[in-house]
C-alpha positions as CSV (number, residue, x, y, z in Angstrom):
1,X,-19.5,-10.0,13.4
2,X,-17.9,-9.1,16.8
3,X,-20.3,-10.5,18.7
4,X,-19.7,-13.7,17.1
5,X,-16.7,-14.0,17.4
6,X,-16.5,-12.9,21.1
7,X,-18.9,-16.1,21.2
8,X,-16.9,-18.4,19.7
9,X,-14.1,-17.5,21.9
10,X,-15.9,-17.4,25.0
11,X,-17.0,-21.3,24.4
12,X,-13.7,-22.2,23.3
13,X,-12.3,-20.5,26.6
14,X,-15.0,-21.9,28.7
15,X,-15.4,-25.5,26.7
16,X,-18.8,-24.8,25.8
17,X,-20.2,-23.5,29.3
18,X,-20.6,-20.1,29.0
19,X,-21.9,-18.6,25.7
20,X,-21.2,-14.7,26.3
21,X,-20.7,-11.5,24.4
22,X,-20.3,-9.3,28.0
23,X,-16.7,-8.6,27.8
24,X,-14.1,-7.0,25.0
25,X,-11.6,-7.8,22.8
26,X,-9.3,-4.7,22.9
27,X,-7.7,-4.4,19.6
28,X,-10.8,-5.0,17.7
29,X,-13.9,-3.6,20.5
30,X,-13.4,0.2,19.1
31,X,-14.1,1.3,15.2
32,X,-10.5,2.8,15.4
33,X,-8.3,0.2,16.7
34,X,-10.3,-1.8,14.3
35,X,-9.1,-0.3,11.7
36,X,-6.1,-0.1,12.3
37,X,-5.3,-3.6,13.0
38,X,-7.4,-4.8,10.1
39,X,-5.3,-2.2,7.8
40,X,-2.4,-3.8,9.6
41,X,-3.6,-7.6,8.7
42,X,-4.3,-6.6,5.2
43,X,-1.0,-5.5,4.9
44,X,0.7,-8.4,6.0
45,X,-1.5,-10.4,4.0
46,X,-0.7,-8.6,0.6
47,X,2.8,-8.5,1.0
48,X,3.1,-4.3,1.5
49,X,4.1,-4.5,5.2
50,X,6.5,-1.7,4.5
51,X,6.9,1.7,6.3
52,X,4.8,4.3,4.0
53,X,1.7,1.8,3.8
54,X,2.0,1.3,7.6
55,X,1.6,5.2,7.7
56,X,-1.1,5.2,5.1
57,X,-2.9,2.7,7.6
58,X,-2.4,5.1,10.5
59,X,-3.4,8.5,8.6
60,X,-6.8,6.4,7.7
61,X,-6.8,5.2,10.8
62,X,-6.7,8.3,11.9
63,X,-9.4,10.1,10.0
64,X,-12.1,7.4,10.4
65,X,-14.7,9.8,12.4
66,X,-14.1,12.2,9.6
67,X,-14.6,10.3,6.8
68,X,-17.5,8.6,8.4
69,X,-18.9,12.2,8.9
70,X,-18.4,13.1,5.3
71,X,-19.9,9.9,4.5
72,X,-23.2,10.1,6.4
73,X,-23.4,14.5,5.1
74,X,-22.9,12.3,1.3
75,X,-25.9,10.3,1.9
76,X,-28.5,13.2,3.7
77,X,-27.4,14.8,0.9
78,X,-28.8,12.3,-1.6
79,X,-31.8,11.8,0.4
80,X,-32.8,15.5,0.7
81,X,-31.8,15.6,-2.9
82,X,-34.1,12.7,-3.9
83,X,-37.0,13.9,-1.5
84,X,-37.0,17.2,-2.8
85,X,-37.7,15.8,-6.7
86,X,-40.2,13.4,-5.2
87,X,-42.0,16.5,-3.6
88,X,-41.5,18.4,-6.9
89,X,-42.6,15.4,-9.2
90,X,-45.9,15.1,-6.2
91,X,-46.8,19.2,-7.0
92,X,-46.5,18.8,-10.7
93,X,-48.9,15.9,-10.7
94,X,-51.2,17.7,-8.3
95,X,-51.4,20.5,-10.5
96,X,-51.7,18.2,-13.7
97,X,-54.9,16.8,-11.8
98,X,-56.7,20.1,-10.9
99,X,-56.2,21.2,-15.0
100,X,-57.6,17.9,-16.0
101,X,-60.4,18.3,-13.3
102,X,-61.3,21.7,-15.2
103,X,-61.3,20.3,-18.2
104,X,-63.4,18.2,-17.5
105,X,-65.9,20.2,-15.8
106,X,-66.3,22.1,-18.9
């Protein structure tokens, strides 16, 4: 989405000329500034622009490495989780196979 927009803005800088994505947009060219102003937007937008939401926006603002941290530990989680009954589920039906293979053997 970036990238698009650093497009649009180097034609309409450059009248159509030079379609680029090679340089940055402060504000918005790091997750955490992102954030930040985005948070800052939407609070603008909704009408809260007041001085505990603006700290609420900072705080998560803030914490954006950690909570992407917990977020990516939350879904290894699942995956090792879901893996592990796949390999379970795998070794059950092995062994269902071998009995039926005796069985009918005999």
């Amino acid at each position: 989405m970036i990238d698009s927009i650093k497009r649009l803005i180097s034609r309409i800088l450059t009248k159509g000329k030079i379609e680029t994505t090679n340089f940055d947009i402060k504000p918005f060219s790091c997750s955490y500034c992102m954030n930040f102003w985005i948070g800052l937007i939407y609070l603008f937008w909704v009408g809260k622009f007041t001085i505990p939401y603006i700290a609420f926006v900072l705080l998560l603002s803030t914490f954006v490495f950690l909570i992407r941290e917990i977020i990516m530990l939350t879904k290894d989680l699942w995956i090792w989780v879901r893996d592990y009954i796949y390999y379970k589920m795998d070794k059950n039906k092995k062994r269902y196979m071998k009995d039926d293979e005796q069985d009918t053997t005999r």
